[in-house]
N, C-alpha and C positions, 0 to 999 in steps of 0.2 A: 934659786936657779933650777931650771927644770932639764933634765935631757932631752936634747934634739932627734935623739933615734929610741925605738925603743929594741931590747938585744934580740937576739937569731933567732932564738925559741920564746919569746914574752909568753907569760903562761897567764896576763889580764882578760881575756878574753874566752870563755871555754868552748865556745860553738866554731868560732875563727880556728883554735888552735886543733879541733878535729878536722875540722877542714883540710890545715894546713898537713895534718900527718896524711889524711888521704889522697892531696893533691902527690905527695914526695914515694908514696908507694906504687900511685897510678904512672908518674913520670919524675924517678928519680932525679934527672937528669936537669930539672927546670929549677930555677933560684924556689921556688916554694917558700919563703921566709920574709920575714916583714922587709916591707923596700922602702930604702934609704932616699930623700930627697938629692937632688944634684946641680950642680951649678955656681957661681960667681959668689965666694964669702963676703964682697961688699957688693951685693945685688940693693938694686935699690924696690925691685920688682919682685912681690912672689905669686906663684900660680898655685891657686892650691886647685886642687881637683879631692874629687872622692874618696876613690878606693882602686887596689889595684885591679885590673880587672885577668882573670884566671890563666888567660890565655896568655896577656898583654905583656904588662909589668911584673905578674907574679912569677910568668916564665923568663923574662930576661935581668927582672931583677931592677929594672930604672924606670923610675915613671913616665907614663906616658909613648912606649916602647913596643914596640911589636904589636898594634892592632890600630882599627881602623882610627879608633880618638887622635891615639898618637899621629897618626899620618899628618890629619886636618891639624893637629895643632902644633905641630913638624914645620909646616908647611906656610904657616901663617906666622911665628917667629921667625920666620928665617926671611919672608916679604915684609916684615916692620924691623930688620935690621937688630934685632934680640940674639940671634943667634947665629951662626955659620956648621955646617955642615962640614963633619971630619970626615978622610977618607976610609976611617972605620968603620963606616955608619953611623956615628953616635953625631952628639949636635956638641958643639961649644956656644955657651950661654956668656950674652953680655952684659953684665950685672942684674940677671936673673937665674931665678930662683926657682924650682921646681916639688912639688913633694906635693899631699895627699893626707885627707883629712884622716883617714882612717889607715894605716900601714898595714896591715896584713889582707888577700885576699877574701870576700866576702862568698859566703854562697848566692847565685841568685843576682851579682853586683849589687845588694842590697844590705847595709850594715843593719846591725838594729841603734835605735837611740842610745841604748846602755853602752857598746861599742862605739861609738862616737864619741860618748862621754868619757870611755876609757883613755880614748887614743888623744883625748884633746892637750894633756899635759906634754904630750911630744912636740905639739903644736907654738905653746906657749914655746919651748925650749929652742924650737925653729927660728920664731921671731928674736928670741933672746939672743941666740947667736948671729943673727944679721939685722944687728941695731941699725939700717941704712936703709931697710924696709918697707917703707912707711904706705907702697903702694902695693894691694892685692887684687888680683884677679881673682873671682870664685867662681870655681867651674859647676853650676848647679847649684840648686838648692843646700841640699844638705852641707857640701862646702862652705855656703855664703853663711848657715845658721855658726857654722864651727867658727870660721872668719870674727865674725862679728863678736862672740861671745868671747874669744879668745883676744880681742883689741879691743874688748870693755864695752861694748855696748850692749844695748837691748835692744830683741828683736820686735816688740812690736809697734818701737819707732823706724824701724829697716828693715822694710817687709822686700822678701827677694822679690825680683824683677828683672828680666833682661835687659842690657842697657842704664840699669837703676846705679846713681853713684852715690856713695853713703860717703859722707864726710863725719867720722869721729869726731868726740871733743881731747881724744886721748891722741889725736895727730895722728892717726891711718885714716888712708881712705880705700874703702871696698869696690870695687866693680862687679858690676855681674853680669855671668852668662850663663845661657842652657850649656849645657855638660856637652862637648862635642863625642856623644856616643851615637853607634851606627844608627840606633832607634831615632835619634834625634835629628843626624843630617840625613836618612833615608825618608822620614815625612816629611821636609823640609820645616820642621818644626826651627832649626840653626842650620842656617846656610854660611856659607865663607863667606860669603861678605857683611855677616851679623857678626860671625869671632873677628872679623879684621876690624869693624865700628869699634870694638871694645877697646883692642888692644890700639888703636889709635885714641881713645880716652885715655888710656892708661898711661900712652909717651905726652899726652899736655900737660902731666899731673909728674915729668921727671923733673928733678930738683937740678 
């Protein structure tokens, strides 16, 4: 068995964790510390995305939270009936799952591969605690390579693609999608109606 989180200070990473001490000096005040995935313990759906992004999730602490990704992907769980919107502001997930390949804020939003590979045992430990799983959304590349490695395949029979659906022999199947980051809906490189194609593959594929 693997852990699903890794703890408040994880000291696996050394470039991440000066980071994390410069973010919490510059703005005490912001979660600064690895962020915990959220949502439905028998989800049948998980989203993974990347990493947190500095402003996003590293400052409130929940993926996918306080920046522009989260908004678009806010927005489009809530029109495919995923989620419902609390009068906190936070989202309620309906048998979905939420978290991130890499837990701790990246400089740059760019891990490095070593960092990836660090983080991927929290990955395993996600899946392991929501045996009900078996569909993933990967937000981007670097997500879909975690995805797939961490649900036993090999990547140069599941090469990423947008739209691309990867059926395991190990019973997950991967989705993909460009990462809904500002870079990516401002060129129209992922439009809302490309994350809503997805996550409509992803409710033909609910059990």
């Amino acid at each position: 068995m693997h852990a699903p989180e890794p703890p408040a200070d994880c000291p696996l990473c050394p470039r991440l964790v000066t980071y994390r001490h410069a973010n919490r000096l510059g703005n005490p005040e912001w979660h600064n510390a690895p962020v915990q995935g959220f949502g439905d313990p028998a989800a049948w759906l998980l989203i993974l995305g990347l990493a947190p992004g500095r402003t996003g999730a590293n400052r409130t602490g929940r993926p996918f939270t306080g920046d522009s990704a989260g908004s678009l992907l806010e927005a489009t769980l809530i029109a495919a009936g995923l989620a419902t919107p609390q009068e906190n502001g936070t989202l309620h997930l309906h048998r979905t799952f939420i978290t991130n390949a890499v837990r701790c804020a990246p400089p740059g939003n760019k891990p490095t591969p070593a960092e990836v590979h660090a983080c991927r045992p929290f990955l395993l430990g996600t899946l392991e605690a929501l045996p009900a799983a078996r569909t993933i959304v990967a937000l981007g590349q670097i997500a879909h390579q975690s995805a797939i490695k961490a649900c036993g395949g090999k990547l140069p029979k599941h090469p990423f693609a947008h739209g691309a659906v990867h059926r395991l022999y190990t019973g997950y199947t991967v989705l993909d999608s460009f990462h809904p980051s500002q870079l990516n809906t401002n060129t129209g490189r992922l439009t809302p109606e490309m994350l809503t194609a997805v996550f409509a593959q992803a409710l033909s594929a609910q059990p």
